[in-house]
C-alpha positions as CSV (number, residue, x, y, z in Angstrom):
1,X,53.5,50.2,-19.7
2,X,55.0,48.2,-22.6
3,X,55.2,49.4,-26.3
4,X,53.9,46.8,-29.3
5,X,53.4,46.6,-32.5
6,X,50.7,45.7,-34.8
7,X,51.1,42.6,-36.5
8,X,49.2,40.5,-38.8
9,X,48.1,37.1,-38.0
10,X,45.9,35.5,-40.4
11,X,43.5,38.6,-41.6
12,X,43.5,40.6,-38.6
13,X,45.6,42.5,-37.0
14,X,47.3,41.8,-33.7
15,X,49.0,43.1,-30.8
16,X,51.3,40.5,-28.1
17,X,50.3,41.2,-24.3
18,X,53.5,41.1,-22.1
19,X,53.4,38.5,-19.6
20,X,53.7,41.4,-16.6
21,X,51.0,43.0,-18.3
22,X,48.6,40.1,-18.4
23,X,49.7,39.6,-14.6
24,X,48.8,43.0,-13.6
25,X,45.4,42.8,-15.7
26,X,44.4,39.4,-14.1
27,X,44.4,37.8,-17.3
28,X,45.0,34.1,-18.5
29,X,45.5,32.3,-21.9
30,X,42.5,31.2,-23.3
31,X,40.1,33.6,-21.2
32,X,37.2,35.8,-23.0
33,X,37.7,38.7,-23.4
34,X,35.7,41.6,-24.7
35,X,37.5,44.2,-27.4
36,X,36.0,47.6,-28.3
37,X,37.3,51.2,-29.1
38,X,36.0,54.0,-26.5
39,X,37.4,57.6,-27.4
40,X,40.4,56.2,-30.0
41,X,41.7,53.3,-27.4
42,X,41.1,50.0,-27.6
43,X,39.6,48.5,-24.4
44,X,40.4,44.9,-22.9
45,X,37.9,43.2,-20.4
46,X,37.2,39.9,-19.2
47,X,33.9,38.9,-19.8
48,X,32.3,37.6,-16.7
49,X,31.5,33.9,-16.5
50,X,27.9,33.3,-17.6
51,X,26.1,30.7,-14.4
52,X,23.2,29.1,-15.2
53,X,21.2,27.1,-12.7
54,X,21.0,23.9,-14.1
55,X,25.3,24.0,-14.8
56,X,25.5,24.3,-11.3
57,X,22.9,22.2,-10.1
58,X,24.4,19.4,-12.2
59,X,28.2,20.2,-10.5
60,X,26.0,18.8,-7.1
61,X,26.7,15.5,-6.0
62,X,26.6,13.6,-2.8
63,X,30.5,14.1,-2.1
64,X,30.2,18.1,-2.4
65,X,26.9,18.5,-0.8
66,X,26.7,20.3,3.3
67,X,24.3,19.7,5.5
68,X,21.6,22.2,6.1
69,X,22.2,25.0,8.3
70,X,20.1,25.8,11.1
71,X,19.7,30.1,10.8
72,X,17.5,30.0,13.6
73,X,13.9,32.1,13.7
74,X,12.9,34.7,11.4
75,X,14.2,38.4,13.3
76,X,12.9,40.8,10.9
77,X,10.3,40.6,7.9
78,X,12.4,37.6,6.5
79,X,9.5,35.6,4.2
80,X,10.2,31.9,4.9
């Protein structure tokens, strides 16, 4: 646990994460983040990575691209 202080930056207040403490949370600089208040604390989250299909469809190319996979027959009540 590390003790801050508020501070202001522009028009808003703000707190300094400790590098241990970003460590141990799994953050990086420049991530999103998610802030909100729950029961008087403040709450810090990631905010997961939004995929779309066509973003990773476009990441394809010939280079990057496996060859298909043979699974074998269907052994249960697999639709094909």
């Amino acid at each position: 646990m590390a003790q801050q202080v508020l501070r202001k930056w522009g028009n808003s207040p703000a707190v300094r994460i400790p590098a241990a403490v970003m460590e141990a949370a799994h953050l990086t600089l420049d991530q999103a983040v998610e802030v909100k208040a729950v029961d008087g604390r403040v709450i810090i989250e990631p905010v997961a990575p939004a995929f779309s299909l066509d973003a990773l469809l476009a990441g394809m190319t010939e280079a990057n691209r496996h060859d298909a996979v043979d699974f074998g027959l269907p052994q249960g009540r697999e639709l094909l």
